[in-house]
N, C-alpha and C positions, 0 to 999 in steps of 0.2 A: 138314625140321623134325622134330624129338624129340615124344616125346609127355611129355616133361616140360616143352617151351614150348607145346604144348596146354593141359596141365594149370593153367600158371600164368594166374588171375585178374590180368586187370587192376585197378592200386590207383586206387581212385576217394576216397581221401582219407576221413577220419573220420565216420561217420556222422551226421548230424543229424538230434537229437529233433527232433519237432514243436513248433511253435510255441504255445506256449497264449494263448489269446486273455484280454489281460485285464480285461476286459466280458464275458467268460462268464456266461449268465444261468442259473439254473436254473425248475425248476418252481415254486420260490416266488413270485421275481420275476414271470414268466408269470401265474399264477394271483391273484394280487392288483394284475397293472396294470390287467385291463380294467373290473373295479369302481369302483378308483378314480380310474379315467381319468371313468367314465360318470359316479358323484356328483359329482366336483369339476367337470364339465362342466355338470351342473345347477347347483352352485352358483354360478359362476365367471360365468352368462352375464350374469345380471342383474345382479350387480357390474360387470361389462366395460363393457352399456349404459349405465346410468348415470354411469359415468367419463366416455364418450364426449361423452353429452349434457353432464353438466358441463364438458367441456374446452371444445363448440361454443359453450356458453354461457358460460365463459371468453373464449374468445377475442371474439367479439360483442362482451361487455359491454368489454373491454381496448381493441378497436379502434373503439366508438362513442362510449364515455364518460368510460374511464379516463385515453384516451388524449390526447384534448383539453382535458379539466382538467387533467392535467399539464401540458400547453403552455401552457395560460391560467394558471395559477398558477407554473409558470417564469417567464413573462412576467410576470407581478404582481411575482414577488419580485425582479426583476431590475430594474425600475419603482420599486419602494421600497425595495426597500435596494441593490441592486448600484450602480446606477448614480448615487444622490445621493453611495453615500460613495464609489464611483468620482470624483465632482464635487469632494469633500470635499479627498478627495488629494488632486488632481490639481491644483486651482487655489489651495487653499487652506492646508491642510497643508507640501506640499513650499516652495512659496515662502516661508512662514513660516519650516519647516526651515532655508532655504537665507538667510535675514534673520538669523535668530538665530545660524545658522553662520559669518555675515560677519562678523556683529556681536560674536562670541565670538571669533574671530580677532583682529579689528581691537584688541580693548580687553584681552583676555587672552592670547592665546598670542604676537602681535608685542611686546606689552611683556615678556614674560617672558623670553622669547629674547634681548631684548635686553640685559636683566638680567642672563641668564643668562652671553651671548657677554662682553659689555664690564662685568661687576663681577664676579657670582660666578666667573668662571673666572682671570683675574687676580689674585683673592685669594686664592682657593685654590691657584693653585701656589705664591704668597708663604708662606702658612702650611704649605706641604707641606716646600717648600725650608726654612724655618726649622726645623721641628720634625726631617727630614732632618737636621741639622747638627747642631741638639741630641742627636737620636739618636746620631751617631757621636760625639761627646765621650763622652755617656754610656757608651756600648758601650767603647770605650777606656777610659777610667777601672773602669767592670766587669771586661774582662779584667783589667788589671792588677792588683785587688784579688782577683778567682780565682785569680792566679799565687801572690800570697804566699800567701790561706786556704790554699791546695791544697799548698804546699809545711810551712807548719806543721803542718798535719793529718795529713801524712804521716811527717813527721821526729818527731813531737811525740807523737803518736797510734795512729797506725795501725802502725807499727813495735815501741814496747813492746806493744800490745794483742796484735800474730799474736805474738808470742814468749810470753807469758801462755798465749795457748788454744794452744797448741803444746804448753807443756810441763804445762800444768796439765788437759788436759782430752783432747788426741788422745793423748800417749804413755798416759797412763791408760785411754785409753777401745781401744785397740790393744792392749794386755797384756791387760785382762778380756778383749775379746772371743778374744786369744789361749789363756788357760788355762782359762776359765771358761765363759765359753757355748759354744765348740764342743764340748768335750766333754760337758755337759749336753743339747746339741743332739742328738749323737749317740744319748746313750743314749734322749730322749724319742722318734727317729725309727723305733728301735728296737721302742722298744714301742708305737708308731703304726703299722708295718708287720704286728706280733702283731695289731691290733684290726682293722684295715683287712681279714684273712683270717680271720677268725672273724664278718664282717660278712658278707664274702661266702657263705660256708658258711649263715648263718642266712638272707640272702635267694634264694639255692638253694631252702632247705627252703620257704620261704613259698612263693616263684617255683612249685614242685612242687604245692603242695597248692591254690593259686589257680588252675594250669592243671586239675588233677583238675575243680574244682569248676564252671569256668566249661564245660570240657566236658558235663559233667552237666547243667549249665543249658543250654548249647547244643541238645543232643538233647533234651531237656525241650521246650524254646520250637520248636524242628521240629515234634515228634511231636502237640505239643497244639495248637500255634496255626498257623505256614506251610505245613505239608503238607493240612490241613483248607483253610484259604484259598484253596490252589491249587487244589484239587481244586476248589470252588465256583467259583473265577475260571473253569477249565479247562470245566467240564463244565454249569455252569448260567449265568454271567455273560456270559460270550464268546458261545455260540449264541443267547443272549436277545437279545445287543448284536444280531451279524448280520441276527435278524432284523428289528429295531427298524431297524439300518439300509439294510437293503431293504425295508423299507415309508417308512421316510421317503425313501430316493432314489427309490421312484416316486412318494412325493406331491408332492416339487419336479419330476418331471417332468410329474407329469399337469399342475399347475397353471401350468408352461410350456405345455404341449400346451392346457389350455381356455382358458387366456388368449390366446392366437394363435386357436382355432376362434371365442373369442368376439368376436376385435375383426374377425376375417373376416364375420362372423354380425351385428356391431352395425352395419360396413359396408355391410351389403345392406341392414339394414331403415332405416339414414338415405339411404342411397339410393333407396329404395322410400320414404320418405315425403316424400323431396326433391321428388321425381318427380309424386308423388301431390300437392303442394304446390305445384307447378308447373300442373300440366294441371286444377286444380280453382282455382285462385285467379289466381296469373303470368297464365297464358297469357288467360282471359279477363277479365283487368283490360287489359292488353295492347291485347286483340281490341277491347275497347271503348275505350280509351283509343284507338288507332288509328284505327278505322272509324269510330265516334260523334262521341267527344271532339273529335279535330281537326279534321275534317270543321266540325262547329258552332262551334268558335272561329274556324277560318278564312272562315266564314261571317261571323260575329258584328263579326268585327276586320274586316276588308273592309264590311260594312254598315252597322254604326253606330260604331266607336270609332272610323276612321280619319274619317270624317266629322265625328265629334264634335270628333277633334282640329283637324282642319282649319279648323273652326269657332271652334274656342277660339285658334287660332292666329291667324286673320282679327282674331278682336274684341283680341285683345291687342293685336295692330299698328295697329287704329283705335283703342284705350285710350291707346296709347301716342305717337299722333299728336293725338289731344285734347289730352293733359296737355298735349304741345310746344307748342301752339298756346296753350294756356290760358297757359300759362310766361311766351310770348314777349308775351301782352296783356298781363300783367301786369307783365311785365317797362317796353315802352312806357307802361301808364297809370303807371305809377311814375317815369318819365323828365319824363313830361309835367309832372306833379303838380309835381316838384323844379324842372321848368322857370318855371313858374307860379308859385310861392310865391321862389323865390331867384333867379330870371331864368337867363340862359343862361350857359354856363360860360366866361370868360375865354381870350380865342383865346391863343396862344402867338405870341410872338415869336419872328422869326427869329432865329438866333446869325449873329454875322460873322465868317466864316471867315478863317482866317492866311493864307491863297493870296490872292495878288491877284487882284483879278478882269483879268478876258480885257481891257478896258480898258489897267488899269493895269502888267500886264505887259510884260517888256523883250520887245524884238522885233529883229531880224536889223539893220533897216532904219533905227531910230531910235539915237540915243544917248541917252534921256531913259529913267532905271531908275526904281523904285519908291522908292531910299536916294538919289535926288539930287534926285526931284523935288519940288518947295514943297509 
């Protein structure tokens, strides 16, 4: 090996700038986020909490109150109006509809049809086919009368009239424009061509003394008014901007950052007062409701209401066995009374049945039937 392939660097390809980050912050941004992180944390919380509590109290009032007068008032209006004029259609309406649509059939559109099929169309191919007929007489007869106009008008008319403007008007008008306007034509192109290059020459000079002038106004309006502007946009406008807009993008971030610490921070204290609302109220309404309450009702309903009921249940079924009893006396002294005053009621005759009886019936052994016997 050479110490010229010592010497050669291996090519490791073009070199790459670094990267620049483009969220680079500076000392500005640094120096006015944790200020205004810390005020709008103050002011953010107390807004946060009270969102909070209004949303809980939102929600509360939506799903104890809101929620079921809506359904009762869905149901009212479904109650009064949906469903009578549901009723309205449905029974009343449509079969009318479908009455008056029979009835508009039967007495107007089948008579019409029929009108229509066996009169009007019958008479109208009569009258089609007639006036047809008429037409082509007429259309014959019109040719025919086109053929002579058109041949008089031609022989008669239109043949001395082109011979007239022929000779009296194109050879004439052919000779002027032969001796007379071209050569006049000439000479005025002539002197149109002179004017047209003395035009151009004098809009040269204007063209010249308009560009001088609008230059001079150009570097005028630079020098007094857009190099001044810039300079202001460049050097006081733009860093003002910058900074304006690095204290507004950290006051949308602080007020992202306290609106998150506040709804963490609104979280603990509704939880701590949840808790605190629990173990101070819940739990010992609970303890008592449990231990006390049911204790004494399970006492209460076992020692006197089931008793009571029991009792009320006894006297109902002897109440209700009096009345039966009272019912059925009254029922007999009313039997009796009718027996008494109109006597006893008329026994019922027996009916005589179509079967013979066991007597008079035919039998294996006899020949003597029910249709022969006296």
């Amino acid at each position: 090996m050479s110490m010229v392939d010592l010497e050669k660097v291996p090519d490791v390809g073009p070199r790459e700038e670094p990267v620049r980050r483009s969220d680079a912050e500076g000392c500005l941004a640094v120096a006015v986020r944790i200020p205004v992180r810390i005020v709008v944390l103050v002011l953010v919380v107390p807004v946060r909490m009270v969102w909070d509590a209004l949303v809980v109290a939102g929600r509360f009032l939506r799903d104890t109150v809101l929620r079921p007068v809506g359904r009762a008032l869905a149901w009212l209006g479904r109650a009064v109006f949906v469903w009578p004029l549901v009723g309205l259609w449905r029974y009343a309406v449509v079969p009318l509809a479908k009455g008056v649509g029979w009835l508009g059939n039967v007495l107007l559109v089948v008579p019409v049809v029929w009108l229509y099929r066996w009169v009007l169309t019958p008479v109208g191919h009569a009258v089609v086919w007639f006036f047809t007929r008429v037409g082509e007489v007429l259309a014959a007869i019109g040719r025919g009368l086109y053929a002579g106009l058109a041949w008089l008008v031609r022989y008669l008319v239109l043949v001395p009239a082109a011979w007239l403007v022929r000779y009296l008007v194109v050879v004439p008008a052919v000779w002027l424009y032969t001796w007379v306007l071209t050569p006049v034509g000439h000479v005025l192109a002539w002197c149109g061509r002179g004017l047209v290059w003395c035009g151009r020459q004098v809009a040269r000079g204007v063209g010249l003394v308009v560009t001088g002038v609008g230059f001079v106004l150009y570097w005028t309006v630079r020098v007094l008014l857009v190099l001044p502007a810039l300079a202001v946009w460049r050097w006081v406008l733009a860093p003002v901007g910058r900074v304006l807009a690095v204290v507004g993008r950290e006051v949308v971030d602080a007020l992202g950052h306290a609106w998150r610490i506040a709804g963490h921070v609104s979280r603990a204290v509704g939880g701590f007062l949840g808790a605190l609302l629990r173990w101070t109220v819940v739990e010992p309404v609970r303890w008592v409701y449990r231990s006390v309450l049911t204790p004494v009702g399970h006492a209460v309903r076992d020692t006197v209401l089931r008793p009571l009921a029991e009792a009320g249940r006894s006297a109902g079924r002897a109440a209700r066995q009096a009345l039966a009893s009272a019912r059925l006396s009254v029922r007999q002294a009313r039997a009796d009374v009718r027996r008494m005053l109109f006597g006893a009621p008329a026994e019922r005759q027996p009916v005589a049945r179509r079967e013979p009886s066991a007597a008079e019936a035919r039998t294996l052994g006899s020949s003597t039937t029910a249709l022969t016997k006296d």
